[in-house]
Wavefront OBJ file of the C-alpha trace (Angstrom):
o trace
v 17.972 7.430 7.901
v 15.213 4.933 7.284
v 17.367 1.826 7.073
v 17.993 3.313 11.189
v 14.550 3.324 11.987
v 13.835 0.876 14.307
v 11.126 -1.951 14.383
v 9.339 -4.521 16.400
v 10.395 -8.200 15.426
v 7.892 -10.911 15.750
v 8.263 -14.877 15.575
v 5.903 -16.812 13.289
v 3.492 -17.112 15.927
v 3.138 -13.010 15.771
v 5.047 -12.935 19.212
v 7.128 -10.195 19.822
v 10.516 -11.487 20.404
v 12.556 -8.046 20.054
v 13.834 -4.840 18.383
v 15.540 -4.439 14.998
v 16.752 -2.316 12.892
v 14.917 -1.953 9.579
v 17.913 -2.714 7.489
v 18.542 -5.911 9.388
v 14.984 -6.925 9.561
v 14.923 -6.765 5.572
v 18.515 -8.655 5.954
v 17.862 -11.551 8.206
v 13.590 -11.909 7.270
v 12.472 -11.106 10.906
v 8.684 -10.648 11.068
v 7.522 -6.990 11.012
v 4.541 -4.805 11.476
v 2.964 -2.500 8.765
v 0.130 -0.482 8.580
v -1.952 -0.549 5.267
v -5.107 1.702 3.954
v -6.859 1.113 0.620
v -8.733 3.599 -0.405
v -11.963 2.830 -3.004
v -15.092 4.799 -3.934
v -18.881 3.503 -4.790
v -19.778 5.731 -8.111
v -21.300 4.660 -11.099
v -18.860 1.535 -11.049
v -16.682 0.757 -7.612
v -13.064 1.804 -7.762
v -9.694 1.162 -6.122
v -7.117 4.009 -5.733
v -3.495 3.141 -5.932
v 0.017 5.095 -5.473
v 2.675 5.548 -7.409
v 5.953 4.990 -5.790
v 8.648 8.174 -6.001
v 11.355 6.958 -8.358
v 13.837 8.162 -5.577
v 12.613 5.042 -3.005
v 15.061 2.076 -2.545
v 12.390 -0.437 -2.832
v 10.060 -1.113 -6.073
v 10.462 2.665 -7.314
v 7.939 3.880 -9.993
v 5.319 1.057 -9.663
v 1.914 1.401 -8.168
v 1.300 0.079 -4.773
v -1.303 0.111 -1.754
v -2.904 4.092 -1.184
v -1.119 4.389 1.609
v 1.652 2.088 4.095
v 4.473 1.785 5.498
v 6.575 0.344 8.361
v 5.043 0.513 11.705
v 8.096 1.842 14.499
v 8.898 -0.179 17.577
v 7.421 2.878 19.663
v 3.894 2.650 17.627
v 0.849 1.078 17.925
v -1.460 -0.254 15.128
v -3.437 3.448 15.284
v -0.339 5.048 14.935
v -0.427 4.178 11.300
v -2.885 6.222 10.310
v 0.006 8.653 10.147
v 1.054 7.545 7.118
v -1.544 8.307 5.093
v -0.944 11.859 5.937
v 2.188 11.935 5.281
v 2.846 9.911 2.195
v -0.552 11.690 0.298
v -1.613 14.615 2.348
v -5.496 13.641 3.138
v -6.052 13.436 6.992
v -8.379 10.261 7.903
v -9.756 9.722 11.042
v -9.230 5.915 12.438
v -13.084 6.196 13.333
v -13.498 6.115 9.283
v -11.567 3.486 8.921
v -12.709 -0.797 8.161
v -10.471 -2.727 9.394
v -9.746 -6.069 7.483
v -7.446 -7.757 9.851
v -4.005 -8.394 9.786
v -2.596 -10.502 6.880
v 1.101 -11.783 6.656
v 2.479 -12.139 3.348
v 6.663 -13.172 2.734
v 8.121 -11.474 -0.289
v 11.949 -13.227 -0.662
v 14.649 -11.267 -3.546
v 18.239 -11.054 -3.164
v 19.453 -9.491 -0.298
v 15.835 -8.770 0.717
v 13.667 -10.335 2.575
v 10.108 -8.648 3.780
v 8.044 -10.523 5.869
v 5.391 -8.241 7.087
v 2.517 -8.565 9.429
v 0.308 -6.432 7.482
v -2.575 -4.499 10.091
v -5.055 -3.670 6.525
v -7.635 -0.994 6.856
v -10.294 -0.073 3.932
v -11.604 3.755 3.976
v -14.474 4.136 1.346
v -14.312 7.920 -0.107
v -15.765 10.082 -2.836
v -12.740 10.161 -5.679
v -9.745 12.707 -3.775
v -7.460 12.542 -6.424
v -7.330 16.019 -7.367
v -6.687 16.943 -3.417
v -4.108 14.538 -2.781
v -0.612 16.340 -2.277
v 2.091 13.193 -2.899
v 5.003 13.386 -0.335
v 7.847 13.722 -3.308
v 10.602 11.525 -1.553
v 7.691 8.922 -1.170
v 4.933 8.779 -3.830
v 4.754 10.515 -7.416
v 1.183 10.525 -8.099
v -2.043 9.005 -7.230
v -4.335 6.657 -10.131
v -7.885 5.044 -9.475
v -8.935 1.909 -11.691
v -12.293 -0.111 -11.778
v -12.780 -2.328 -9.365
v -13.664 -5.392 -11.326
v -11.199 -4.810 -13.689
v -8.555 -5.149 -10.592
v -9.772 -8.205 -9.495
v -9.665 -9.636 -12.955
v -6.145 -8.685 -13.477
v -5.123 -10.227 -9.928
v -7.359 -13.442 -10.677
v -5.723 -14.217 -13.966
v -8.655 -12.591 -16.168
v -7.018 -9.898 -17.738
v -3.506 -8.827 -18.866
v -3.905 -5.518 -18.583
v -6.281 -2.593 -17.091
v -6.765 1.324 -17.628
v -5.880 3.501 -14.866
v -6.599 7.537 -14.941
v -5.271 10.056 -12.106
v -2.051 12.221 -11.940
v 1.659 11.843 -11.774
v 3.759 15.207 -10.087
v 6.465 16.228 -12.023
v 8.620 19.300 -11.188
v 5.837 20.677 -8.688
v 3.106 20.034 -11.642
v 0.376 17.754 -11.880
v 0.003 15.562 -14.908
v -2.538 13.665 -15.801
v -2.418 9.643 -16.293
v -4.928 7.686 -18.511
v -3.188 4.785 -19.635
v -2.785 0.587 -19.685
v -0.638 -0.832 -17.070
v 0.032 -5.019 -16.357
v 1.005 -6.945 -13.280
v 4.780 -5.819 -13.811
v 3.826 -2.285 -13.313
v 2.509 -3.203 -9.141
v 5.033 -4.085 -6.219
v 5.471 -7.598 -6.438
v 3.210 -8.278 -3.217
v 2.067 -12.036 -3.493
v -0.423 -13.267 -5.810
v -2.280 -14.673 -2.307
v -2.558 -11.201 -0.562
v -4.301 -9.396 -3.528
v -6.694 -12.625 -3.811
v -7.345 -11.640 -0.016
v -7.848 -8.163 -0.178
v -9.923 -8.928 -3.056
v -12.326 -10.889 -1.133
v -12.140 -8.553 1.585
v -13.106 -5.304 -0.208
v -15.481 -6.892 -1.941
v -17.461 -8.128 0.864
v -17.077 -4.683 2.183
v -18.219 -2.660 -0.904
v -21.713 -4.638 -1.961
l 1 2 3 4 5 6 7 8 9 10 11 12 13 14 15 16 17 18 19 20 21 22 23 24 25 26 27 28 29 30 31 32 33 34 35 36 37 38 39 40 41 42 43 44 45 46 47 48 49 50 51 52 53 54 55 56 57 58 59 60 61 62 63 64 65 66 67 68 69 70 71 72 73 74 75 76 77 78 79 80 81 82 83 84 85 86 87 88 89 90 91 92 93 94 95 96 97 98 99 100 101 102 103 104 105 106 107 108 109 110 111 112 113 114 115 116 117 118 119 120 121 122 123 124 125 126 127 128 129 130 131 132 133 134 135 136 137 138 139 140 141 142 143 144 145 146 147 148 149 150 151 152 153 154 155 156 157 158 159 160 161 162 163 164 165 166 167 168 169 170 171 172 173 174 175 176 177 178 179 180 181 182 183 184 185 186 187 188 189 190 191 192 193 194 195 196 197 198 199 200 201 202 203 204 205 206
């Protein structure tokens, strides 16, 4: 069980001061380890891919989120992540293909849950995967790309709204998403960490 799993608790000078479950990190706020991976594309325009989130998870179901993440396990080390983009959308990466852009902590505080998470970010620039991506059902739905630009406008206050195209699974078959979605359709991550990955990616992508 997930809420079992256990995790590496930090202080909030990123020292390791113990081991906690993942339901009582979320409880009590302790400081956490992830492991993120965006995943964008140089084409005609630049683009940023995102997931959607099963409607079966606990947390922010059906809304779009990072490519790939998730929780890193007291056992694992920052590499170890990598693992989750395999499992969550079925592409295998290499951590030699990988940009790293640091580790970013971000606090995210609702009712009975707190996620603090020491967030170990990783870029990996691709030609568009969509149509090879095989979501992991329990974890992701589908898998949408939108312009870059229009991303960063939404996340800087430009735009209400942007156009994202990809595909949703549904009952084992793939259908196809071309539509306008706002900042309540994303995981309320804070308006500070998409300003930073922002900034990051872009540096990374001219």
């Amino acid at each position: 069980m997930m809420e079992n799993e256990m995790l590496k608790i930090f202080d909030d000078n990123r020292n390791q001061i113990g081991i906690a479950t993942r339901e009582e990190v979320h409880r009590l706020g302790h400081w956490h380890e992830a492991f993120h991976c965006w995943f964008v594309s140089k084409e005609d325009k630049r683009y940023i891919y995102l997931q959607l989130r099963s409607s079966m998870k606990k947390d922010y179901p059906s809304l779009y989120d990072i490519t790939a993440a998730g929780h890193l396990l007291a056992h694992e080390t920052v590499l170890d992540g990598i693992r989750e983009i395999k499992e969550e959308i079925g592409i295998d990466v290499s951590i030699n293909d990988l940009i790293s852009l640091g580790v970013i902590d971000y606090h995210v505080n609702k009712t009975g849950f707190i996620d603090k998470e020491l967030a170990n970010v990783y870029l990996y620039i691709v030609d568009n995967f969509i149509n090879e991506v095989t979501p992991q059902k329990e974890e992701v739905s589908g898998i949408v790309r939108t312009e870059f630009e229009s991303f960063c406008k939404l996340w800087l206050g430009e735009l209400d709204y942007i156009r994202i195209e990809g595909i949703e699974v549904i009952d084992e078959n793939k259908i196809l998403i071309d539509k306008m979605i706002g900042k309540d359709h994303f995981v309320p991550h804070e308006i500070s960490y998409y300003e930073n990955i922002i900034k990051l990616i872009d540096e990374k992508l001219k």
